[in-house]
C-alpha positions as CSV (number, residue, x, y, z in Angstrom):
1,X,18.1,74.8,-51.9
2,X,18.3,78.1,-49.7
3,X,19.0,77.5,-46.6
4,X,20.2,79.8,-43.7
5,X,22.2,78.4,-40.6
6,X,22.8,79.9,-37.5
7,X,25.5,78.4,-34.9
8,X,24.9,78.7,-31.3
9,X,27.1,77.4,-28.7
10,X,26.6,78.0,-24.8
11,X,29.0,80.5,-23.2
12,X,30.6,77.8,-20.4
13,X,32.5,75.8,-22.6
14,X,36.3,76.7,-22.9
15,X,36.4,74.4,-26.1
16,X,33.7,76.5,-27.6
17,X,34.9,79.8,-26.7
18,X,37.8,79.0,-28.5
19,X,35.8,78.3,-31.7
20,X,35.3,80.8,-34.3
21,X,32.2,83.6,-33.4
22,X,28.7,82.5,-34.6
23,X,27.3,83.6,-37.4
24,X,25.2,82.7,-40.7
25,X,26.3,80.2,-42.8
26,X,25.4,80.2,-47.3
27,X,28.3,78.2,-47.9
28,X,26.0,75.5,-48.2
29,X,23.7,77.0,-50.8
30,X,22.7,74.8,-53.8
31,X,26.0,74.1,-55.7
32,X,23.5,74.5,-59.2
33,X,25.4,73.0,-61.8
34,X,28.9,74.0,-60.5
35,X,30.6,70.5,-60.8
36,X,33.5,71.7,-59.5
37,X,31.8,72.6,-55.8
38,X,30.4,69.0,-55.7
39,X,31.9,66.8,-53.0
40,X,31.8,67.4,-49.1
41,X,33.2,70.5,-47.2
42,X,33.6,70.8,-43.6
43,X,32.4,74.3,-42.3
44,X,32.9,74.1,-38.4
45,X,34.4,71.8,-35.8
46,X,34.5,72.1,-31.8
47,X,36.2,69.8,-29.7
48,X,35.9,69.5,-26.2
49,X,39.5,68.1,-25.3
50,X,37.5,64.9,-24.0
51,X,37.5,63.1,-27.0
52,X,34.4,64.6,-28.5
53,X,34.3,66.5,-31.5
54,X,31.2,68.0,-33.4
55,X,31.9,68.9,-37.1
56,X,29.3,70.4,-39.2
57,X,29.7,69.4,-43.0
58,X,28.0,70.7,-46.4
59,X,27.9,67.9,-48.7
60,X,27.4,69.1,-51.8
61,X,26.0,67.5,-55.3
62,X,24.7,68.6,-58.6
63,X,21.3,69.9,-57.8
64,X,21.3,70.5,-54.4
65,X,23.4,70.7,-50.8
66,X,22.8,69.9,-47.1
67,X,23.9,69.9,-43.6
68,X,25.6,67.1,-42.2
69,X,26.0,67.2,-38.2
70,X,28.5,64.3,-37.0
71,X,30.1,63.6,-34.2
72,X,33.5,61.7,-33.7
73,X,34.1,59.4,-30.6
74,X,36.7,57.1,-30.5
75,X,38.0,58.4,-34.1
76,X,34.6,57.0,-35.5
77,X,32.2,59.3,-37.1
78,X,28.3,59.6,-37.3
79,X,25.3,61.7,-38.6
80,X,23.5,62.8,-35.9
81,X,21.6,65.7,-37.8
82,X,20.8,67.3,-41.0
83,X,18.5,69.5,-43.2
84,X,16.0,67.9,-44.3
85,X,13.6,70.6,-46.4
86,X,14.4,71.9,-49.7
87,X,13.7,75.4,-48.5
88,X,14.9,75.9,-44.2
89,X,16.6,77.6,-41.6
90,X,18.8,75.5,-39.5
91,X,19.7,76.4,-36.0
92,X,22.7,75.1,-34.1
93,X,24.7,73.3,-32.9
94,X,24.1,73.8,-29.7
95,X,26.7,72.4,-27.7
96,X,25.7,71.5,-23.4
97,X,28.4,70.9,-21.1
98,X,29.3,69.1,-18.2
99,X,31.1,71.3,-15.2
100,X,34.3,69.3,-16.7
101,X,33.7,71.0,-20.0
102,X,33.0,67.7,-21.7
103,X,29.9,67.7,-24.5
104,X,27.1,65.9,-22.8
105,X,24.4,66.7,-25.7
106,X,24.4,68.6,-29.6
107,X,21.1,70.0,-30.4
108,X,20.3,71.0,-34.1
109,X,17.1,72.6,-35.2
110,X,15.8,72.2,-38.9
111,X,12.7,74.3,-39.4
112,X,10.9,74.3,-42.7
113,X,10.7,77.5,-44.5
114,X,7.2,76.7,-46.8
115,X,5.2,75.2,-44.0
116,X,5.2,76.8,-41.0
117,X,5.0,75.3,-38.0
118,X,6.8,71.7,-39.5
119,X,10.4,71.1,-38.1
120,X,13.0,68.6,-36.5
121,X,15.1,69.0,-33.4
122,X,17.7,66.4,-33.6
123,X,19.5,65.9,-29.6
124,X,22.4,63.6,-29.2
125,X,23.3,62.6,-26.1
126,X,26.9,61.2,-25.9
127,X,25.9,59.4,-22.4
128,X,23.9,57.0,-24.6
129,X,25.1,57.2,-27.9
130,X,21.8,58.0,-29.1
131,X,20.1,60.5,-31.0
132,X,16.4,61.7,-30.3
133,X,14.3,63.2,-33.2
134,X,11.4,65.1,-33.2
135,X,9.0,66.1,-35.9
136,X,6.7,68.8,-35.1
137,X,4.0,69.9,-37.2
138,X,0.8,72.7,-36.8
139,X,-1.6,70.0,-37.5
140,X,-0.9,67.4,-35.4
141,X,0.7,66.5,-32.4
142,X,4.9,65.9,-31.9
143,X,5.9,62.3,-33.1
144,X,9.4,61.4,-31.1
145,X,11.9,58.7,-31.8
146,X,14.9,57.6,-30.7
147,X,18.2,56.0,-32.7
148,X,22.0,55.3,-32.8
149,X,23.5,58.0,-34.8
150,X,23.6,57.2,-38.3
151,X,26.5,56.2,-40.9
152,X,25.5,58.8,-43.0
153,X,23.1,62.0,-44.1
154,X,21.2,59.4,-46.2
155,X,20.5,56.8,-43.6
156,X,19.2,59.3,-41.1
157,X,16.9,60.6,-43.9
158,X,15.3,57.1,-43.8
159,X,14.5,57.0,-40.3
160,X,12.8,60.4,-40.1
161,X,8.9,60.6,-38.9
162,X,7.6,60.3,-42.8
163,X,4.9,62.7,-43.6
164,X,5.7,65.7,-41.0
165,X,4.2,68.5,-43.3
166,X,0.3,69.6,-43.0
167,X,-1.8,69.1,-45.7
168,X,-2.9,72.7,-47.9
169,X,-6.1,74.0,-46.1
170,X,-9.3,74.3,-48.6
C-alpha cells in the first residue's frame, strides 16, 4: 500500500515549533512479508503542555500498513483518523490553537490516489470530544458525520460514509 504523508502544523504553536520539521513520511509503506516490521510504530507526537497530545502511528501487518491519528486526553487514547485507500496521500496533522497554545482541533486529510476527486477529512475538536468526517466524492455531493473518537483504526473504519468512490464511466 503506497502511501505518501505530509505533516503540516501551523506556525503559532510553541508545542509545535518544538516538534521535528515537516516532511514526507514512507515509513509506513506496506511491510510485504517482512514479519519482523509487523506490529505498531509511532512516527510523530506533539504535545501542547495542556494535556493534549496528538501521536501519529503506522501499524503495520503482513500485507499491508496504515496511519493511525490518536489523541491522548486524560492518559486515554483514541483514533481520530486514518488511511483508508489502499493507494493515498495523507495530509496532516494539522494542529489549530487557542491564543493559550492549547490544541483546540487536528485535521487529517486522506485523499485517494486511483479515484480522483474521493477523500476524507477527519477534524477533532477537543471542545467536544468529537470527531467530524467527511467523504467527498466527484460524483456526488459531500456526506458528513459526526462521532466520539474511536478505540481503534478498525472501529473508525466501520463508521466511515460506505461507498465514497464513483462508479467507472462507460
Amino acid at each position: 500500500m503506497p502511501i505518501a504523508l505530509a505533516l503540516l502544523v501551523l506556525p503559532a504553536a510553541p508545542a509545535a515549533a518544538q516538534t521535528p520539521p515537516p516532511g514526507t513520511r514512507s515509513e509506513c509503506n506496506s511491510a510485504g512479508l517482512a514479519l519482523g516490521a509487523i506490529g505498531e510504530t509511532r512516527l510523530q507526537s506533539y504535545s501542547d503542555g495542556h494535556g493534549r497530545t496528538v501521536e501519529l502511528w503506522c501499524v503495520r501487518w503482513m500485507f499491508g500498513s496504515n496511519f493511525d491519528l490518536r489523541v491522548i486526553e486524560a492518559g486515554r487514547s483514541a483514533t481520530v483518523a486514518g488511511c483508508y485507500f489502499a493507494q493515498a496521500h495523507n495530509i496532516g496533522p494539522t494542529l489549530h490553537l487557542a491564543p493559550s497554545g492549547a490544541y483546540t482541533r487536528v485535521e487529517w486529510i486522506n485523499q485517494s490516489l486511483t479515484s480522483a476527486g474521493t477523500s476524507y477529512r477527519f477534524s477533532y475538536d477537543f471542545a467536544a470530544r468529537e470527531v467530524t468526517i467527511t467523504a467527498t466524492a466527484a460524483c456526488r455531493a459531500p456526506v458528513t458525520l459526526s462521532i466520539p473518537p474511536q478505540p481503534d483504526f478498525q472501529h473508525l473504519e466501520r463508521l466511515l460514509p460506505p461507498d465514497t468512490a464513483c462508479p467507472p464511466s462507460g
